[in-house]
N, C-alpha and C positions, 0 to 999 in steps of 0.2 A: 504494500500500500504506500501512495504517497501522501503524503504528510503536506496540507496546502502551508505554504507561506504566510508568516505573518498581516500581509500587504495583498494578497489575494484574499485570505478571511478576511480581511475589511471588509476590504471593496465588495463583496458577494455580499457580507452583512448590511452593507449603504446601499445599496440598488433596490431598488422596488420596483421593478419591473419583470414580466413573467422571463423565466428562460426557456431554453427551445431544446428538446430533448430527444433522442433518436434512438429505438430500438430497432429489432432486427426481423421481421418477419419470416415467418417457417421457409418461405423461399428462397430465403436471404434480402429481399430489396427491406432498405431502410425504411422506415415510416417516422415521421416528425411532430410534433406537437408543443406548441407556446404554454406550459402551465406555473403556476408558483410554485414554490422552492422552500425551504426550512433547513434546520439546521437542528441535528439529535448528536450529541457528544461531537468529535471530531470532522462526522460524516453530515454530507451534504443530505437532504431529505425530496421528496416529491410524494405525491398521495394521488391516488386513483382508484378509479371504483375497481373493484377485485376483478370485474369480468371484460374489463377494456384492454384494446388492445397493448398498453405498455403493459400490463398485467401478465397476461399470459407470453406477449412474446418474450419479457425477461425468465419465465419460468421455465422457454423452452433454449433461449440462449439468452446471458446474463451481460453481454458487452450493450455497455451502451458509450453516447455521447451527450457530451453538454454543454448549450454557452447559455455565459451572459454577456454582454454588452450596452454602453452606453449609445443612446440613439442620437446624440447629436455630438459637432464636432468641440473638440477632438474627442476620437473615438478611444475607446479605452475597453478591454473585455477579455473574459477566461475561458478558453475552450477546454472540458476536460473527458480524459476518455478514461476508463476504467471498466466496473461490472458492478449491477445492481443486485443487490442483494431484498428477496421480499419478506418485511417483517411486519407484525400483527400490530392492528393497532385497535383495537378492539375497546380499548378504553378513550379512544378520540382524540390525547392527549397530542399527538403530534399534528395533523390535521388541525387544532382548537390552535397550536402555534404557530404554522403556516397561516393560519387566515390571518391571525393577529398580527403579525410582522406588515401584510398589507394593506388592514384597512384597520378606521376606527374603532373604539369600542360597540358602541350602538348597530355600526352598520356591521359589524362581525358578527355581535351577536345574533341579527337577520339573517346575515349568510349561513351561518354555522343552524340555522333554526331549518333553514329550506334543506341543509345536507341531510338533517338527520329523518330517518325511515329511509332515503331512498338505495339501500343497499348497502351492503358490505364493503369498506374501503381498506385498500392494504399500502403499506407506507414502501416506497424504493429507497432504499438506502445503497446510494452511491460510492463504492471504496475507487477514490482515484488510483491510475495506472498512470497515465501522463496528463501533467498540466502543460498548457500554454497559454500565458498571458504577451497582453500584448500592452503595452504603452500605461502600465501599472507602477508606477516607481515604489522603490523597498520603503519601508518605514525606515526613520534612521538610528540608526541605531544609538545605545541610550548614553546620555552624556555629550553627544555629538553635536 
């Protein structure tokens, strides 16, 4: 696993924008999707109903892809590629912090009220393989 940088956890932590995720379908061709992102101990997070496609194709192969980036210039963003791992979230708690990282209190708790009954959601958890950031400068290091 790679271990993200100090200056890349930022930056993914400051962005509030969806990122764009890509698994692998049974035939191989990639399939894509813009969803929000979280954050569970060191690993990056994504939520999805149990029966959608990033669901099962992570089940049948675990490589995926990910960025974010800023939408205006200058451009600045972290492509990363590794393998999703799916884990249970059964008590909502990651999901409940995903919404919360995007939107207010009041309007989360609306969103989070229309998720719940509509099915079972399972959390991807991201172990990176290779980062690349692009136009990210280091924090500086301390004393400096």
């Amino acid at each position: 696993m790679t271990v993200l940088e100090p200056a890349i956890r930022a930056f993914l932590e400051n962005m509030r924008v969806p990122c764009v995720i890509s698994t692998l379908r049974p035939d191989g061709h990639p399939i894509t999707s813009a969803t929000w992102y979280g954050f569970l101990d060191d690993h990056i997070i994504v939520s999805t109903p149990a029966a959608r496609n990033k669901a099962r194709n992570v089940r049948e192969d675990p490589r995926v892809s990910f960025i974010v980036d800023t939408k205006d210039m200058p451009y600045r963003g972290v492509a990363i590629e590794g393998r999703a791992e799916i884990v249970d979230d059964s008590d909502d708690v990651c999901i409940r912090a995903i919404v919360r990282r995007y939107l207010e209190p009041d309007q989360a708790d609306a969103m989070l009220s229309r998720l719940d009954g509509r099915g079972t959601r399972v959390i991807l958890r991201i172990v990176p393989q290779r980062v690349r950031p692009w136009a990210i400068d280091p924090l500086p290091e301390a004393g400096a």
